[in-house]
N, C-alpha and C positions, 0 to 999 in steps of 0.2 A: 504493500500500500504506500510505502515511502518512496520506493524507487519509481514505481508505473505510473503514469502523465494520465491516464485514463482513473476516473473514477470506480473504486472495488468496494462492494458492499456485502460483505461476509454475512453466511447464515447462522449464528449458532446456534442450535434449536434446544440443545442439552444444558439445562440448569444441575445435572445430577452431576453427567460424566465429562462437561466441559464448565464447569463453576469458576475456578478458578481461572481458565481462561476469559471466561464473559466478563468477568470481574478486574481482570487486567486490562482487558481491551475496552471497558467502558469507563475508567481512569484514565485513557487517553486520552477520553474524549471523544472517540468512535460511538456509533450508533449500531445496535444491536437487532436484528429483525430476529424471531426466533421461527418465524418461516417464509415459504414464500410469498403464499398471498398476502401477508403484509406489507412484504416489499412491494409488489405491484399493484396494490392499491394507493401504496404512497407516492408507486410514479405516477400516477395517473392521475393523483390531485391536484403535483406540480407540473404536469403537464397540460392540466385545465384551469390553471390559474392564471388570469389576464394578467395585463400587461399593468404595471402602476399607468394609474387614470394623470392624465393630463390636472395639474394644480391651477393652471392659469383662470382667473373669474373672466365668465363673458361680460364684458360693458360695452360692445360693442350697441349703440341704439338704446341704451339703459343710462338716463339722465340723475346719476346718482345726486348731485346736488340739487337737481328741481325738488327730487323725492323728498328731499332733507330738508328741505324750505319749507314743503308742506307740513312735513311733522314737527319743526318745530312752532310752527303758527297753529296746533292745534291743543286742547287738553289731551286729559287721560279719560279715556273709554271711547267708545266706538264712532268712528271715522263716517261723516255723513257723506250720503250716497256721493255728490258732486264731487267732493274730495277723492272720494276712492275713484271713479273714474279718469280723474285726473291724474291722480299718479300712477294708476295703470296705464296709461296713456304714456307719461314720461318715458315707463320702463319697457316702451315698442310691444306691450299686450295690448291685443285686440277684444275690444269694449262694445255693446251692441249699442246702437243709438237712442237714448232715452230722454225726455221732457217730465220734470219732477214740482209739483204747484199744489195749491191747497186751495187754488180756484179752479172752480168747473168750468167756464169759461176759459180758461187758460190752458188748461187739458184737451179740454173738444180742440180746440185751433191750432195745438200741438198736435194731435191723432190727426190730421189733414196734413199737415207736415210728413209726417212718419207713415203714410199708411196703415189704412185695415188691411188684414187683422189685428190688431194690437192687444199688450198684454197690461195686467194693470195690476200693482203691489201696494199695498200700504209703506208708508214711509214712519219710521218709529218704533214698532214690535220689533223686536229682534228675530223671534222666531215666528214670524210672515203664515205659513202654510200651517203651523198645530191651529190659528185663528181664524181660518177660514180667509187669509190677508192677500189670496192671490186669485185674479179672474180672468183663464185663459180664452186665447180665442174670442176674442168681441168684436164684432167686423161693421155695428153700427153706434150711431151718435149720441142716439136714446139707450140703447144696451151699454154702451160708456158715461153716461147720465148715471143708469142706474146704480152700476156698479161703482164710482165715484162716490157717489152717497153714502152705499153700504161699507164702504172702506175706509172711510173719514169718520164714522160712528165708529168703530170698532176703538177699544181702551188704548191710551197713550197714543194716539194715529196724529201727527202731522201734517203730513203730504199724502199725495200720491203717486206713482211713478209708472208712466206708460214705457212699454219700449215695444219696436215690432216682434209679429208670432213669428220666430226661427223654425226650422226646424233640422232635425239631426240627433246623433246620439249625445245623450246626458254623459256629461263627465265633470270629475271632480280632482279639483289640487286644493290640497290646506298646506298648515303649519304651526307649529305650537315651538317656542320657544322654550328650552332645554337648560338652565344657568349652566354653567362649565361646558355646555356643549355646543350652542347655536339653536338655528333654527331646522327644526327634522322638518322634512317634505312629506305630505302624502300624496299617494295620485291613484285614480281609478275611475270606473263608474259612477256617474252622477247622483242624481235625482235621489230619489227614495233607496236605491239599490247601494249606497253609503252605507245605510242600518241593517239593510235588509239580508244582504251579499256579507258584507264584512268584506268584503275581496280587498284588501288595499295592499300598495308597495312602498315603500319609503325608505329614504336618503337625506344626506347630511349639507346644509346650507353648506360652501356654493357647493353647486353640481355641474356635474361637465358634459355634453351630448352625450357622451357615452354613459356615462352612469343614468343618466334618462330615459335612454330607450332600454338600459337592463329593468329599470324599476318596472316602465309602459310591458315589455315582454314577460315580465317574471309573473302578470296578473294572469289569475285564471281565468277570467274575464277575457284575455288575449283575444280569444277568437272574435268573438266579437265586435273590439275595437278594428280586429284587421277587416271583418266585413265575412260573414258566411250564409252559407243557404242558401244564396241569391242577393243577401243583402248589402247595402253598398260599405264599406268601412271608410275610416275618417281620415282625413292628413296626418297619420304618424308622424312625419318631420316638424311639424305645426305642433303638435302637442307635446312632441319634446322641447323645442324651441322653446313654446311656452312656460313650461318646468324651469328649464336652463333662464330663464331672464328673472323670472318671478324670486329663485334664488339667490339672484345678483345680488335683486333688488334688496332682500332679506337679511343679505351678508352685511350691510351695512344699515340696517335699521333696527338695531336691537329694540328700540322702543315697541315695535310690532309683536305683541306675546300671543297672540290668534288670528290667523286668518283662515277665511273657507270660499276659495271660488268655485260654490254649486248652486244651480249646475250652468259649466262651460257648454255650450252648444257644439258639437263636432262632425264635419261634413269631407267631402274628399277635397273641399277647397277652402275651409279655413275652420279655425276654433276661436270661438268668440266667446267672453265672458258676459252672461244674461245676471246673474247675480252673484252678490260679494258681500261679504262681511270680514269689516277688519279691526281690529281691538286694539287700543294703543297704550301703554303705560309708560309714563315719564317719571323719573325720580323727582323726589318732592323735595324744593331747595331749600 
């Protein structure tokens, strides 16, 4: 083993009748297999072991200072709709187009804007759909009447926020901030299939395309995203992109300790973020 240029990886399988060999030779500091299939499962690990991941952050189109302008011009706790748009916006995520007012008139002449079908959300509850806080599908003036009304009654309601009816598969990116560690990533199926699935992948703020498409691949859910049966699948390259900038963004906003974009809309030609929720905490001076 000292002389030969080639790596030698001894078997010694006998703890009775080679002991004090095993024993000398693992003082050297040698590594002991005491058979084979150990040894070749242990090439095989190193042999499927990538490659160290590229460390460089993407900022490429990620406005790290506009973001930091925003959060510092804001309190602590969650980031109103306008804002969050907007610094998704900075950081090159793509935002579905929305009109947010606590007048009905202002709404109706926004849905002329934006086209029917349009969707319409209370602005205020945190959590929108356990309140009944969401009315999909409205394609007239008086059915956005209506539901304007019933959405402004509802407790703690504000506004209200149209955007148009997308459509494509429901997906979802969070993150929850970690002290000593950062911000973890999640990423999977959207909508209801968050609780219902459990299916999710996650990674360590920042993340590199490549650790993106392993998380996007590692879900069970996979097939799905790529499109089967007949059915069409989404811009994989887009949904990783999106993970990869969202990160960036994340890498330098410790202040952000939650966020949930579900669900993302995903189609073979782009992924858009339909709703967002983001929670901010500032040390207290």
């Amino acid at each position: 083993m000292y002389d030969c240029k080639k790596p030698i990886f001894p078997i010694l399988p006998s703890l009775i009748t080679a002991k004090k060999e095993v024993e000398f030779f693992i003082e050297k500091g040698h590594i002991n297999f005491p058979d084979e299939v150990l040894l070749g499962s242990a090439l095989v690990k190193v042999i499927d072991t990538p490659k160290p991941a590229n460390e460089q952050i993407m900022l490429n189109g990620v406005d790290i200072p506009g973001i930091l302008n925003i959060i510092n011009d804001l309190d602590s706790g969650y980031i109103p709709p306008l804002k969050i748009r907007e610094m998704l916006s900075l950081a090159g995520i793509d935002v579905v187009n929305e009109a947010v007012s606590s007048s009905r008139e202002e709404i109706l002449e926004a849905a002329n804007e934006l086209g029917y079908p349009v969707v319409a959300k209370v602005v205020g509850p945190v959590h929108k759909s356990d309140i009944g806080g969401v009315a999909l599908n409205i394609k007239t003036h008086r059915h956005l009447s209506v539901e304007f009304d019933h959405l402004m009654a509802l407790p703690e309601a504000t506004a209200v926020m149209i955007q148009p009816m997308l459509t494509g598969k429901e997906l979802f990116i969070g993150a929850r901030y970690e002290p000593g560690f950062g911000h973890v990533i999640l990423c999977g199926l959207g909508g209801i299939f968050v609780e219902v699935l459990k299916d999710l992948s996650s990674g360590l703020a920042p993340l590199t395309y490549e650790e993106a498409f392993s998380m996007i691949r590692s879900l069970k859910s996979y097939k799905i995203i790529k499109g089967t049966r007949g059915q069409e699948g989404i811009d994989e390259t887009r949904f990783a992109d999106t993970i990869v900038r969202l990160s960036s963004l994340l890498r330098f906003a410790k202040e952000i300790k939650e966020l949930d974009l579900n669900p993302l809309i995903g189609s073979k030609d782009r992924i858009t973020v339909v709703d967002a929720r983001i929670f901010v905490e500032k040390n207290k001076s």
